[in-house]
N, C-alpha and C positions, 0 to 999 in steps of 0.2 A: 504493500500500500504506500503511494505517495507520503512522507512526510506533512502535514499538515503546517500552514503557513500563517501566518498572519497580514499578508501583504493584500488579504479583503479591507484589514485597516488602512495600511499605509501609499497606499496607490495606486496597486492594479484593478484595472475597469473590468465588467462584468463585460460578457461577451456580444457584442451588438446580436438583436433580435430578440430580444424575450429574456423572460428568465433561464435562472440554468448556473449551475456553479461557474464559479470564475474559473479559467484557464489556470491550469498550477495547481490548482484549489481541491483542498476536502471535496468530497462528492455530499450532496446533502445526505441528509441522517433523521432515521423517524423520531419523530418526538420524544420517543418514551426514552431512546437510547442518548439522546442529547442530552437530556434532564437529567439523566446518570451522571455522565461525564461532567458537564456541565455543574453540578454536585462535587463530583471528586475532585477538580479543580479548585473548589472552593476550599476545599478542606486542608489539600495542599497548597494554596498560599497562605491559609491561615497558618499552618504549620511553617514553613519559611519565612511569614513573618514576624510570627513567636518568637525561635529561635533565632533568626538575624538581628533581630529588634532588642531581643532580652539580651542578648550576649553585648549590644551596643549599648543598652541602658542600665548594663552595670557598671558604665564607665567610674560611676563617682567613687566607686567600693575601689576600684583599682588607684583613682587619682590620687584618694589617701596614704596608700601604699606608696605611691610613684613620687609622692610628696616629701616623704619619709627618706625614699631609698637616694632618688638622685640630689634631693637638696636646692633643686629650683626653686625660683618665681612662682606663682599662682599663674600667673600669667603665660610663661614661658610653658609650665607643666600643662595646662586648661589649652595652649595652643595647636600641641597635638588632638584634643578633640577638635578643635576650630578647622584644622586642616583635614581631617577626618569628614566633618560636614561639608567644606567648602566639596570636596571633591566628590562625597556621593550628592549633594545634592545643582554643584555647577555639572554635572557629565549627563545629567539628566535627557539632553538633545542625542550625545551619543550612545550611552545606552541602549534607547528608545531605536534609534538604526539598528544596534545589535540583536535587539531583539527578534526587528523587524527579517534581520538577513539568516537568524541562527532557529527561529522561532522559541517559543520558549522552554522547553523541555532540554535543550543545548544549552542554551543561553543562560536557566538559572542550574543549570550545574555546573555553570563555566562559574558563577557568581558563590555559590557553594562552594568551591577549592578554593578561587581566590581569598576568599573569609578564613578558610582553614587553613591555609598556608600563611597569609599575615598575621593568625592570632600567634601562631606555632614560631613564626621566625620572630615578632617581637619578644617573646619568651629567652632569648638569645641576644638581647640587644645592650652595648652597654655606653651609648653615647645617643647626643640628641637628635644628630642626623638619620642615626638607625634607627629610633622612635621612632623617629615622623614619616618616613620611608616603610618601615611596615605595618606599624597602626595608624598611619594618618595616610599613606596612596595606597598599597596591597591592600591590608583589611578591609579598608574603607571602598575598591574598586567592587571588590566580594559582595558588600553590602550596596552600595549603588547600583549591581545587576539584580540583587534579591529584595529591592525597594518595593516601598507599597507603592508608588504612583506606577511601575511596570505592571505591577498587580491588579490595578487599578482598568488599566489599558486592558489586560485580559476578560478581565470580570464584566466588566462594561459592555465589550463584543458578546460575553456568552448570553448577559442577561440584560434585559430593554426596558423591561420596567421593574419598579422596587428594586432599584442599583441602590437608594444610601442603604437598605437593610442587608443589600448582599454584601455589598464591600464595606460597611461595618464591619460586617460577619467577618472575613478575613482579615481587616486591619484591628482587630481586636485582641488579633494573636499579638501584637504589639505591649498590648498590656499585661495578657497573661502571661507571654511571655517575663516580663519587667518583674513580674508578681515573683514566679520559680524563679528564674534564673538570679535574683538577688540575695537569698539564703543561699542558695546552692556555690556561685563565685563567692559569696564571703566565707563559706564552711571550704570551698577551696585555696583559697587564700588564710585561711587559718593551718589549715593541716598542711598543704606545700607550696606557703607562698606565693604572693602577686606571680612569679614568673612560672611555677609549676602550674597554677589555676586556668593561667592562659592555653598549655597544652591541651588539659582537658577540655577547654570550650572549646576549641580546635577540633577535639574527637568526638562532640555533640555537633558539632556543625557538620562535618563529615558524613555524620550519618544521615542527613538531609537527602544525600546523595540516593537515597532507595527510593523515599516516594517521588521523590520526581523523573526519574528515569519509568516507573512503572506508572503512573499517572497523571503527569504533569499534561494537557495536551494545549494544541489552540486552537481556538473557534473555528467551527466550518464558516467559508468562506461565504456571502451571501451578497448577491446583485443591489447597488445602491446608484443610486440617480445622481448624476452628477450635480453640482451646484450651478443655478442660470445663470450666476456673473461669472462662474469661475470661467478662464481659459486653457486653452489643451497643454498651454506649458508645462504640465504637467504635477506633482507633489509639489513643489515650492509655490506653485503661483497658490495654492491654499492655505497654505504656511506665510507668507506674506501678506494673506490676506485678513488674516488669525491676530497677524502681530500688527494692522492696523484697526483694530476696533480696541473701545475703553472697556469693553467686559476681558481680555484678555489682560491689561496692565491694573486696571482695579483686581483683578487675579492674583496677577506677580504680587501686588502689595501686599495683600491681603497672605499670600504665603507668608513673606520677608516681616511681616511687624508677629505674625501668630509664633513662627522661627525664632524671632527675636527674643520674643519673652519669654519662650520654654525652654531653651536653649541656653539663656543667659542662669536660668536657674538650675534645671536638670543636672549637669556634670558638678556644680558646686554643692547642693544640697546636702550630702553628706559633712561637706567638711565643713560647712556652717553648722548644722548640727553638734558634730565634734567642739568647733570650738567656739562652742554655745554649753557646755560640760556634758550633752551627752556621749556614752558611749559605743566605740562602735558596730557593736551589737543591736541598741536601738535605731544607730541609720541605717543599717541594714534594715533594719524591720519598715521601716519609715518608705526605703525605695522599693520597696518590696510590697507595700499596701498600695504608693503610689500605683506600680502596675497596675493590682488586681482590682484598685477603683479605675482607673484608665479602662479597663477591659469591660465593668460597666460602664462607663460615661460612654463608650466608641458605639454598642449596642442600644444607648439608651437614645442618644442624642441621632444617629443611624435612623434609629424607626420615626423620631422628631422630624427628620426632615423629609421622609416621606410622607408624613402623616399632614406636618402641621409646615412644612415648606424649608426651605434653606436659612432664610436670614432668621427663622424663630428655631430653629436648631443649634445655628451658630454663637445667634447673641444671649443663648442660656447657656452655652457651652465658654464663651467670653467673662460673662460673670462670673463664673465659676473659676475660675481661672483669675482672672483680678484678685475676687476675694483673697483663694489663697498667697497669693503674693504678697498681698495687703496684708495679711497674719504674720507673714515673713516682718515687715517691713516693724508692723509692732511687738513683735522678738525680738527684734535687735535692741529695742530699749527693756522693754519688761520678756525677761524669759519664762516661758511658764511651757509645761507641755500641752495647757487647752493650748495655746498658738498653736504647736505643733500639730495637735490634731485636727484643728481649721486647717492649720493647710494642707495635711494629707489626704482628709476628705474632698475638698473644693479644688486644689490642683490637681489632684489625682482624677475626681469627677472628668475634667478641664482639657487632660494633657494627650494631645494627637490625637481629640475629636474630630477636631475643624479636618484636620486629610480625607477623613469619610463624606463630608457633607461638602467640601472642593472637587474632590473627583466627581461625584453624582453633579455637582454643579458643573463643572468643567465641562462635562460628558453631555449633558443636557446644550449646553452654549456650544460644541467646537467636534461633536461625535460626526464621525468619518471615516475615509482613506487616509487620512494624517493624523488622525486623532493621540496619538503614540509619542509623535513626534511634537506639536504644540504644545501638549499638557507638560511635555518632558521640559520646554522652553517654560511654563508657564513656573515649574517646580523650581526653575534659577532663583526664582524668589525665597523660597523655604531655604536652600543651600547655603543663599547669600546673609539670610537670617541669622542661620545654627550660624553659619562658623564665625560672623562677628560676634553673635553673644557669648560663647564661653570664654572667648578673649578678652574682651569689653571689660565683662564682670571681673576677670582676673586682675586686670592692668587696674583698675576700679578700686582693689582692695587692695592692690602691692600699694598705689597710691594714696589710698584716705585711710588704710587698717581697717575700711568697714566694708560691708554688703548693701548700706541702708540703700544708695544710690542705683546697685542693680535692683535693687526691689521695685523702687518707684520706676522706675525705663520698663523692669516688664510686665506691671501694670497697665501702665499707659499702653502699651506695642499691646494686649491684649485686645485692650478696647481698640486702637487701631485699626488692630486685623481684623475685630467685628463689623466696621465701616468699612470694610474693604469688600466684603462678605457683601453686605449690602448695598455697594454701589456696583459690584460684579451681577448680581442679580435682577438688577434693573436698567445692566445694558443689552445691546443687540449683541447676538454672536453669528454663530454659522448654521443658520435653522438649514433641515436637509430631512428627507423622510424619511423615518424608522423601518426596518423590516419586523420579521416578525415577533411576538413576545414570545419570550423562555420564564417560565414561572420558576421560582426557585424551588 
């Protein structure tokens, strides 16, 4: 059987005369057996981005350690995430090719070893250039193929309507992922240390490698109508056309401030906690609830926005997210652990909601032949977000000795990103006709 492609997304035309699978293309498939697949894709990017995501979101368990070991900066140390972020979330355009040209089943196992071979070779690193070289470009190139907005791209093609509650469903592996994987690297980093802990994440991502070779697939291919302005120029001339409407840069924003504020907080959190006197047994538990509230807020705020629309998803998922910052923010003066628990509930609620209800939005506004490739542009935003904030906030605290300053920036960048949500939703995008619905 032909390999299965995605290039119904990214720009090959359905075959003049009628319907009928595209050229290169999946052959269509009955119902019942779509809905299967269809199903087990879901479950494997949910699983991929569990463990991609939880193995990323224990950064702050390691930065303590890293803190400890090498004797940096906040700054300097917080910059390896920064470059970490820049790179999966600036690669997002070329990704989204790779995808296109390896489909995805190649593609996120090629992102699978890259992950397991950066966590593996930073465990061996003992200067800042080999840092940043295999947890801030390897690692990070691993997790930029196994991202949720690629995920997002697949999930979209399989299913046409009720996308925020699908791709909730998958990007929630995000949180539960954050939930396990934050005991489990800190009980690794207790028994053989930051550098042995990393091995082993290395041999949990590794194992990734089974379900997706056994049921990773991509969408059967399906005949879509071209767009009445577009011209035959072919994939960029819609790609150009993407990156001139304000629902597309209301987009980028709205990634870049929601980035900003989670980002700036995420990788520090632990060590504010730390030296705020608790121990780090309770940040673990801390990044660790974070997750598995993340995991409901992605499902809760998911069915929000198909229920009750985008911008009344977003901007309860926004407050939620302020608040807990705003906890942070009056921690810094009075520490008490109700703070803490305001903000493990409310940032937790809060934190990489907005990705579920941007993709369904995005998909809604720019769904297509290029659909892979624009969102992947649109994701620059989120990229450019994450990797100034871990920095930001570092350089912040080498400079004032406090946190108070990142707290207030990723309040505000919350609310922001909620405006951004909102004015993306009340622009024009690339309206174009649906085929058929895949119920989930």
């Amino acid at each position: 059987m032909t390999r299965p492609s995605l290039s119904g997304l990214f720009g090959r035309r359905p075959a003049p005369g009628g319907p009928g699978p595209v050229p290169g293309g999946e052959p269509p498939m009955d119902a019942r057996t779509r809905r299967r697949i269809a199903n087990a894709v879901v479950v494997v990017s949910f699983l991929n981005i569990a463990i991609s995501q939880g193995i990323h979101q224990s950064f702050p368990l390691f930065y303590v350690s890293m803190l400890e070991d090498f004797g940096w900066s906040r700054a300097a140390t917080a910059a390896v995430f920064s470059l970490s972020m820049f790179i999966t979330g600036g690669s997002g355009p070329v990704v989204g090719f790779g995808l296109q040209m390896l489909g995805a089943r190649r593609w996120f196992c090629l992102g699978v070893i890259a992950l397991a071979a950066g966590l593996a070779t930073t465990a061996r690193v003992s200067s800042g250039l080999g840092l940043y070289l295999s947890y801030g470009v390897l690692a990070a190139l691993g997790l930029a193929a196994l991202s949720w907005s690629l995920h997002g791209v697949v999930l979209t093609a399989w299913f046409q309507q009720h996308r925020g509650t699908v791709t909730a469903i998958a990007f929630s592996g995000a949180g539960l992922g954050a939930m396990a994987m934050a005991p489990v690297a800190q009980g690794f980093i207790n028994a053989f240390g930051w550098r042995g802990a990393l091995v082993a994440l290395a041999g949990v991502a590794a194992a990734l490698l089974v379900p997706n070779l056994r049921l990773m697939r991509d969408p059967p291919e399906a005949p879509r109508a071209p767009l009445p302005e577009q011209k035959p120029s072919g994939a960029w001339a819609e790609v150009r056309q993407a990156l001139g409407t304000s629902a597309f840069w209301y987009g980028f924003g709205a990634f870049f401030f929601v980035a900003l504020g989670s980002f700036s907080i995420m990788p520090h959190q632990a060590a504010f906690l730390v030296d705020a006197g608790f121990s780090t047994t309770v940040a673990a538990a801390v990044v660790s609830a974070v997750g598995l509230l993340s995991f409901a807020g992605r499902l809760l705020f998911g069915w929000m926005s198909d229920r009750y629309g985008h911008v009344a998803s977003a901007t309860a998922s926004s407050l939620c997210s302020a608040v807990g910052t705003a906890a942070l923010l009056v921690m810094s003066w009075r520490p008490h652990i109700a703070w803490v628990v305001i903000f493990t509930v409310c940032f937790g609620l809060g934190f990489g909601t907005r990705s579920a209800v941007m993709a369904s939005l995005a998909a809604a506004k720019f769904s297509g032949p290029n659909f892979g490739v624009i969102f992947g542009a649109m994701t620059l935003g989120h990229g450019s977000g994450g990797a100034l904030g871990p920095w930001l906030a570092g350089w912040l605290f080498d400079v004032t000795g406090t946190y108070r300053w990142v707290f207030l920036i990723a309040t505000v960048a919350a609310l922001l990103g909620n405006l951004g949500i909102f004015l993306a939703e009340h622009s024009p995008g690339l309206a174009r006709p649906r085929p058929a619905e895949v119920k989930a």
